[in-house]
C-alpha atoms as one frame of an Amber mdcrd trajectory, in Angstrom:
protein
   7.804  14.182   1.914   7.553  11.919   4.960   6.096   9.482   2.353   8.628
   8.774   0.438  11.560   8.748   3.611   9.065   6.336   4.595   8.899   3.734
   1.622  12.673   4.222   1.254  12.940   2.284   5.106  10.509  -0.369   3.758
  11.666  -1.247   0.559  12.188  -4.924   0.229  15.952  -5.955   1.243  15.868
  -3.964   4.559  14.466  -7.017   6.301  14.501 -10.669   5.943  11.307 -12.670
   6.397  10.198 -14.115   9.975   9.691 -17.874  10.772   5.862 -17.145  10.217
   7.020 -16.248   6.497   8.781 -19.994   5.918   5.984 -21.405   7.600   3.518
 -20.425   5.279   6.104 -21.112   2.342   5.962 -24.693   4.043   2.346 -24.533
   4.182   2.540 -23.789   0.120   5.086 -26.105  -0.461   2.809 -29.426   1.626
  -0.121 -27.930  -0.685  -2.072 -27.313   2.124  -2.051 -22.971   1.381  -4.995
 -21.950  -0.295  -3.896 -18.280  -0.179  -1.729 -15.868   2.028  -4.282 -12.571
   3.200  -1.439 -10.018   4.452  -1.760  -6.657   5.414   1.748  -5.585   5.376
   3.501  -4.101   2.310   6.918  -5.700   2.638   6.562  -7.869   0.531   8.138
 -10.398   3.043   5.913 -13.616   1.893   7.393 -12.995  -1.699  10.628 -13.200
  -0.298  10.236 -16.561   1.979   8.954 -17.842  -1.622   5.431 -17.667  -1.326
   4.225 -17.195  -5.279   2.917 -14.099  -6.465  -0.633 -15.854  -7.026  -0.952
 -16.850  -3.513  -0.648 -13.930  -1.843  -3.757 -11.485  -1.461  -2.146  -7.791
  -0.358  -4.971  -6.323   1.218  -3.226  -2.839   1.371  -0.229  -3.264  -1.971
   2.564  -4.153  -1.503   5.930  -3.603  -3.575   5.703  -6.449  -6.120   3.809
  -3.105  -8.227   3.120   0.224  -8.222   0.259   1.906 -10.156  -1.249   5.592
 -10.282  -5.090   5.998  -9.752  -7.062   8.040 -11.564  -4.012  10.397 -13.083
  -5.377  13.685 -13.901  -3.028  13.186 -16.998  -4.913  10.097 -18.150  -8.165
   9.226 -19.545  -6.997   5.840 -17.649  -8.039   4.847 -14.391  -5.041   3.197
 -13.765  -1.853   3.259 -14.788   0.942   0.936 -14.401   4.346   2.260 -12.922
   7.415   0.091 -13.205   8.802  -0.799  -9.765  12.200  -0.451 -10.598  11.992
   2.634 -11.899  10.157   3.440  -8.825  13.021   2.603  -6.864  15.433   4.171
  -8.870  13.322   7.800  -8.383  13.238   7.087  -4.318  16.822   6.312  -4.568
  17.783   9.807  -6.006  15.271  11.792  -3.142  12.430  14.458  -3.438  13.983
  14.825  -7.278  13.629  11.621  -8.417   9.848  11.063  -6.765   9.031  15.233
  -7.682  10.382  13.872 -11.490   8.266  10.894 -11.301   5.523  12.493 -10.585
   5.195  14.334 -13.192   5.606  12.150 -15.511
């Protein structure tokens, strides 16, 4: 699925972080961030250093992964470990088609 070709480009490692990214890092570092509203999912702030906490990912990003509302689950969310996340994407439509049903 176009999806998940998709993601595989993105994940985190692909690209390294701008000088915008250090900036804000700087901005963190002078204590002068409040908090870092992105709407990219690259995760790119994490990576210049930016702590988790500061960083408000308007659209996710790939510090997590969750399922809504599984039709599986009684849960409304449900908590998907990224690495095993990337180890499904890594193996193709098998790995994501396997995840998915789980």
């Amino acid at each position: 699925a176009p999806f998940y070709e998709l993601i595989k480009e993105l994940w985190p490692g692909h690209f390294a972080p701008t000088p915008a990214h250090f900036f804000l890092k700087l901005l963190h570092d002078k204590n002068i961030l409040l908090r870092c509203y992105t709407q990219n999912i690259d995760s790119l702030e994490r990576q210049a250093g930016l702590p988790e906490e500061k960083i408000v990912a308007a659209h996710g990003n790939f510090d997590g992964a969750h399922v809504v509302q599984s039709r599986f689950s009684d849960e409304r969310e449900i908590q998907v470990d990224i690495a095993e996340l990337k180890r499904a994407l890594d193996r193709g439509e098998e790995g994501w088609q396997a995840l998915r049903k789980e």
